[in-house]
N, C-alpha and C positions, 0 to 999 in steps of 0.2 A: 737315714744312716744304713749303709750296708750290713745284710745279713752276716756274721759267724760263719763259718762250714758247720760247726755242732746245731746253731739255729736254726739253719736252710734246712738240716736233714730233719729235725726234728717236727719243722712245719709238713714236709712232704710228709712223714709218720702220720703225721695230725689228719690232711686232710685225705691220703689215701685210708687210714684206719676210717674214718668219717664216711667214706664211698663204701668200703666193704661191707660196714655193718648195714647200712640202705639196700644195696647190693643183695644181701645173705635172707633180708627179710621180704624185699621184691620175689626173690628166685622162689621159694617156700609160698609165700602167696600166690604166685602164679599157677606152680606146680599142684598145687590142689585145687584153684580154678580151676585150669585147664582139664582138670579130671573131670572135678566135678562138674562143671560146666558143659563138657562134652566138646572141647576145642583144642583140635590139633593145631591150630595157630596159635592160641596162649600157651603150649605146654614145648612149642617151638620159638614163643618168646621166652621163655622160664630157662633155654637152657642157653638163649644169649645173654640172659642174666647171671648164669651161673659162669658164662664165660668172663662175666666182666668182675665176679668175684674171684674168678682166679688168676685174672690181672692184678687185682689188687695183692693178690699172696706174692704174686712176679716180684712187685714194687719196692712191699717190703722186704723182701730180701737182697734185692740188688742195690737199693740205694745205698743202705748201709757200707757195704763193700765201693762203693761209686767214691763216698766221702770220704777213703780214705785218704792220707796223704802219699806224697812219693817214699820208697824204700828202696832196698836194695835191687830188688827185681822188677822192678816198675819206675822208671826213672822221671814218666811223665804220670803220675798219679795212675790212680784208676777210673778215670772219669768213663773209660770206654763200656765198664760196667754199665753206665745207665746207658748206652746208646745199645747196648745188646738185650737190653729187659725192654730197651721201645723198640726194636726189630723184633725181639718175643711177641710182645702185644700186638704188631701189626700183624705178626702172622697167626696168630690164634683168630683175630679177625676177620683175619683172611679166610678162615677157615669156615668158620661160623659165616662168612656173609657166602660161600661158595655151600655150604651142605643145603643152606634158605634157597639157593637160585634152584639147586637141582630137587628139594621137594615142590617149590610150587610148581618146577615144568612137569614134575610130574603129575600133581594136584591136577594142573588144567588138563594134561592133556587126557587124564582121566577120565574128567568132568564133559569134556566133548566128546569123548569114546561112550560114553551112557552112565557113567556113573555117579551115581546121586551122596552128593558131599551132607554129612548129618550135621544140622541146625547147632547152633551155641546157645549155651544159656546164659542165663543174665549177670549171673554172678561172672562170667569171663569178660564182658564187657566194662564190670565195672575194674576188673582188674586192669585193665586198658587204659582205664582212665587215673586210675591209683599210678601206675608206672608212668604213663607219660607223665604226670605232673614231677610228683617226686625224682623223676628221671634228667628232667630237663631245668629245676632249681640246682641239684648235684653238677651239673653239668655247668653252669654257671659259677658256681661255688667254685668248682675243680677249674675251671677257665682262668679265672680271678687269681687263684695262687701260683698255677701251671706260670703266670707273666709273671707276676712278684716275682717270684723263685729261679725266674731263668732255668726252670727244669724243661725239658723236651720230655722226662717219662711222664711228669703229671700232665704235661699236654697232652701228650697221648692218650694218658685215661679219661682224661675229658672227652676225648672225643669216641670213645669208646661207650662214654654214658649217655653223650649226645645219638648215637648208633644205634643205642638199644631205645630211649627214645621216639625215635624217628620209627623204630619198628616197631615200640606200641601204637604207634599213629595209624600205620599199615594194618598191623590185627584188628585195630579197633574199628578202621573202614569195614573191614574183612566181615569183621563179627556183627558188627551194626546191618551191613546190606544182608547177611545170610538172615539176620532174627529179621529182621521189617520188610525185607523187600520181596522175598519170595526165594522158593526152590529154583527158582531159574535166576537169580543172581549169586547163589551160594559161592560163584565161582570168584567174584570180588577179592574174595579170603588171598587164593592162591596168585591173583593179579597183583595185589598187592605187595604181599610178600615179596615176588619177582621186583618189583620196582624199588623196594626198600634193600632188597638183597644186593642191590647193581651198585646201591650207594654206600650202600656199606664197603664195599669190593674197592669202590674207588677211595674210599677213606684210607683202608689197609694198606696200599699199594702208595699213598702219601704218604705216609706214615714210616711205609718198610722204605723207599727209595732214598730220602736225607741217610738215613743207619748205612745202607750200601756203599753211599760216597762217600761217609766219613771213615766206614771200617776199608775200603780203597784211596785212603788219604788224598779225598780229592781234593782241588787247593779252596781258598773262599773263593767267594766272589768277588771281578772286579771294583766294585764298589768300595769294598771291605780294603782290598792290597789297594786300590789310590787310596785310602786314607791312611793304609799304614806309613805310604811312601809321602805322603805330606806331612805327617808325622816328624819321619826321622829327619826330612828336607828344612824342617821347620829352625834347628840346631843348624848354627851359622856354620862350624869347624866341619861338618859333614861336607864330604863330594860325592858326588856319581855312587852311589847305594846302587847294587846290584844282586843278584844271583837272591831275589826273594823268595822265600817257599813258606807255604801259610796252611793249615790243617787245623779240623775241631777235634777236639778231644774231650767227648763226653759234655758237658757244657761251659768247657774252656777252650781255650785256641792255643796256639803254638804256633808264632812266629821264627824263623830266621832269616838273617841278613846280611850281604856283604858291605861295609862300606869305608871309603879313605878319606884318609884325613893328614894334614900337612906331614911330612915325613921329620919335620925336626921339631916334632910336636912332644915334649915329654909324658914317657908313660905312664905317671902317675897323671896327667893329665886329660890323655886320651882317654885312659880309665875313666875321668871323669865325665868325661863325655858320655862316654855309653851308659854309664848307672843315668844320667839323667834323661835317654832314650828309654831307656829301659822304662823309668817311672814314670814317661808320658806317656806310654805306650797302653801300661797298667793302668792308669788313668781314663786311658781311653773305653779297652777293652776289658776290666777287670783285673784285679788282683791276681787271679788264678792261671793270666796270661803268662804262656813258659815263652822265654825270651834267647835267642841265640845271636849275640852280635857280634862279625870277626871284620876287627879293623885290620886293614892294610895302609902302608903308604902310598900317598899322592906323588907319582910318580913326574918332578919335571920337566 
């Protein structure tokens, strides 16, 4: 059974509050490893954690506003709300995976200029392993309802947790070769990073690029318009559909369409035609599909 608008948001509440609080007590854990530990790589993981707790503050604020319905100044909802809290998120990522690329080039090239990177203690190591796990169950958790939900923000934070993640994996290379392997691999740390930070970069930029096209109403894709047009093609009274234009809005779409039909067809009957395009359509693509269909006559 199809989610409610009040249920959907309420879920997204659920498991972004669920991410923050993991999120709020990662970042705080970290932050005092990394002190205490003597590791500028966990205390540069600690603050992509706190990045991702302030995704989660993004979240709930915007959804709420996302769910509303159409009014007078907004004719097509608000749904553009959530596509601007996942252009936020991507670029807050964006940010955090470019600040990681340009400390570790700095780290190494430090490190090959003579300077001797100071050793991690054990307590930042286990911290590495506390976030990757915890990191990467959230991340599946957040994956799982991101599809349910047909949300694009929850997707986003997903992969936002999957990010940080993947850069405990890199610290904890980092920190592992600096404690076991000697002063002359200290530099793992900063190799590391650099290669967890390119992925991240490439995350961001998937992330920000769908926001771009939809806030420049690009149209769907082919795939998506042939099926609208076999759709309306489907309704025998239908001819020659043209002048289609198709666009997301937030995590609904917005169809219209031109199409004719017998010209001595009565209007209350054409009418009927189109409410029943109309509810195939919804059918297809959700409820929340905004629908414009302008019949003309079959001219013969």
């Amino acid at each position: 059974m199809a989610l409610q608008v009040s249920d959907r948001e309420k879920e997204i509440y659920k498991v972004t509050l669920w991410g923050s609080l993991v999120n709020f007590l990662l970042l705080v854990f970290k932050f005092v490893a990394g002190i205490v530990g003597r590791s500028s790589a966990m205390i540069a993981d600690a603050v992509h954690s706190l990045s991702d707790f302030i995704t989660d503050v993004i979240v709930i604020m915007f959804v709420r506003i996302s769910e509303k319905p159409q009014d007078e100044d907004h004719d097509y909802g608000h749904g553009k709300y959530e596509t601007l809290a996942t252009a936020v998120i991507g670029l807050i990522l964006l940010g955090v995976g470019i600040g990681l690329l340009v400390n570790s080039v700095i780290d190494i090239v430090d490190f090959f200029g003579g300077k001797q990177l100071e050793s991690p203690g054990m307590l930042a190591l286990v911290a590495a392993v506390v976030s990757i796990l915890f990191k990467e169950v959230l991340y599946q958790y957040t994956v799982y309802k991101g599809k349910k939900l047909d949300s694009k923000v929850v997707m986003a934070n997903a992969w936002h947790h999957r990010s940080d993640a993947l850069s405990s994996i890199g610290t904890l290379v980092g920190i592992a070769g600096a404690m076991f392997l000697g002063v002359h691999w200290r530099v793992l740390d900063p190799i590391a990073a650099f290669m967890v930070s390119v992925f991240i970069i490439k995350v961001a930029i998937g992330l920000i690029k769908p926001c771009i096209d939809e806030l420049l109403e690009k149209s769907l894709p082919k795939e998506v318009e042939d099926k609208i047009m076999e759709i309306v093609l489907s309704h025998p009274e239908v001819k020659q559909p043209h002048h289609l234009r198709t666009r997301n809005i937030g995590n609904a779409i917005a169809i219209e369409i031109h199409i004719r039909m017998d010209a001595t067809m009565p209007l209350r009957e054409a009418h009927d035609v189109t409410k029943r395009i109309e509810t195939s359509l919804k059918e297809a693509f959700g409820k929340n599909t905004h629908i414009g269909i302008h019949a003309e006559p079959l001219l013969r």
